[in-house]
C-alpha positions as CSV (number, residue, x, y, z in Angstrom):
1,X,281.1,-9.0,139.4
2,X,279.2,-8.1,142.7
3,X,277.1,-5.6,144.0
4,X,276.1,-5.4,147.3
5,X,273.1,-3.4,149.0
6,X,271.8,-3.1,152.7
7,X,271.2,-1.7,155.5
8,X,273.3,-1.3,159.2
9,X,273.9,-4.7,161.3
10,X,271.5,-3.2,163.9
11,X,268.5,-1.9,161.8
12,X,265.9,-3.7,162.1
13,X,264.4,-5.2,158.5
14,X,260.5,-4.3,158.4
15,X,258.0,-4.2,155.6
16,X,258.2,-1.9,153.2
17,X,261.5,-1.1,153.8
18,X,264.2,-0.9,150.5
19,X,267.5,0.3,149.2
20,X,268.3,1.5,145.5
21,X,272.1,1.7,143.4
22,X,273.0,2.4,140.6
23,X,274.7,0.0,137.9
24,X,278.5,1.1,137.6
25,X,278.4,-0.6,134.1
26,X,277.1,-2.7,132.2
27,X,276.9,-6.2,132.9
28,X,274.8,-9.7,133.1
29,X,273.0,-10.6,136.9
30,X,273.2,-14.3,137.2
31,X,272.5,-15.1,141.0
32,X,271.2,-13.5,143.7
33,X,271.2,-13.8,147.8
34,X,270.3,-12.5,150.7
35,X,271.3,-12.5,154.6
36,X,270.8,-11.1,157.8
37,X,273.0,-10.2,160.8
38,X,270.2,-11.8,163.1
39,X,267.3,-14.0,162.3
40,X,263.3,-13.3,162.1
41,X,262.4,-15.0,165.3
42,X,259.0,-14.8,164.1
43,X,258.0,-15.3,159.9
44,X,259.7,-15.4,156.7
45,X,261.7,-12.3,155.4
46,X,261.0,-12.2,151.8
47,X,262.3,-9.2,148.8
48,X,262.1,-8.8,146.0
49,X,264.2,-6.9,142.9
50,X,263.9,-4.2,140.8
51,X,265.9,-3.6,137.9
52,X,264.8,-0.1,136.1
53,X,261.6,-0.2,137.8
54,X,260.8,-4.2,136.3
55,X,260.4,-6.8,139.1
56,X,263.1,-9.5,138.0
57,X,262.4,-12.1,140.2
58,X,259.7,-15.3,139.1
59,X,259.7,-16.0,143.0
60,X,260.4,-14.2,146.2
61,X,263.9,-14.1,147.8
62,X,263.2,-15.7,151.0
63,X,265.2,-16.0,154.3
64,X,263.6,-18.5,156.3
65,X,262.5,-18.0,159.9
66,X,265.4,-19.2,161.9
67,X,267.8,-18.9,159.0
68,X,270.2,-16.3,158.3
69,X,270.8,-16.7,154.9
70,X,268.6,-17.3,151.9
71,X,270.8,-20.2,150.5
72,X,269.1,-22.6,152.8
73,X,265.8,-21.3,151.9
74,X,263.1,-24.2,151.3
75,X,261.6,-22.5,148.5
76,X,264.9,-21.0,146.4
77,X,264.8,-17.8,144.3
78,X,263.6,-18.3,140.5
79,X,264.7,-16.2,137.8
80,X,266.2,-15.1,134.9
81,X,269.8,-13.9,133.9
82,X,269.2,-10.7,132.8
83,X,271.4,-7.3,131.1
84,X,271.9,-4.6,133.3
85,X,272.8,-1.7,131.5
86,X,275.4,1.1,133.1
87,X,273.0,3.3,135.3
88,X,270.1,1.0,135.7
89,X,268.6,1.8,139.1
90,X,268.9,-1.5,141.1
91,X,266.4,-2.0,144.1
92,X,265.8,-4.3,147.2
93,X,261.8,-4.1,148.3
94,X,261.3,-5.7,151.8
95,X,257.9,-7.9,151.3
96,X,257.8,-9.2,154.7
97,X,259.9,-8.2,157.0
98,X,259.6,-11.1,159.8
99,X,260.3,-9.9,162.9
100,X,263.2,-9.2,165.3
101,X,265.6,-9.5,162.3
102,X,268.3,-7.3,161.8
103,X,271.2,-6.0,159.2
104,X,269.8,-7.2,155.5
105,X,272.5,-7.6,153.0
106,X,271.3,-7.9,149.2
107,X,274.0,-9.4,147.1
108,X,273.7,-9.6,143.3
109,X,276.8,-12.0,141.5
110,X,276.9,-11.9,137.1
111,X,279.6,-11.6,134.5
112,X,280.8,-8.9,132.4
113,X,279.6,-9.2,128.4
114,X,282.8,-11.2,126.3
């Protein structure tokens, strides 16, 4: 199961910036990534996530300088699995919003309850 959240390839990701869903159903988040149609010349991008209003995350989601994708981060997202019940209010918060970056894309990835 995926949900994705973001923003237009040419907006430019700045600080304080974020974007909210809803939950469809209800359902497990067990990873979480983020990416960018171009690169923070300058900085770290780092977000984090809300799920019905809690922070989730124990560390940042960060997209290194450079990097386009925060798979290759050098300091990988920590958290839990955690129950997301149908109509949670999901939400992206841009920390830091490096700069010259453009077109964020959240993606959260879990499994349905057996």
């Amino acid at each position: 199961y995926r949900i994705m959240m973001g923003f237009g390839d040419t907006t430019p990701v700045a600080t304080g910036d974020h974007v909210t869903c809803r939950s469809p159903d209800g359902w497990t988040i067990t990873e979480i990534r983020a990416s960018v149609y171009a690169a923070s010349t300058v900085g770290d991008i780092t977000i984090d996530i809300f799920v019905a209003g809690v922070s989730w995350l124990t560390s940042d989601l960060i997209i290194d300088q450079g990097e386009k994708t925060s798979e290759t981060s050098a300091a990988p997202v920590t958290h839990p699995n955690i129950g997301v019940v149908s109509d949670n209010e999901l939400a992206a918060v841009v920390l830091n919003g490096g700069s010259g970056a453009t077109g964020l894309v959240i993606t959260l990835m879990g499994l349905y309850p057996d």
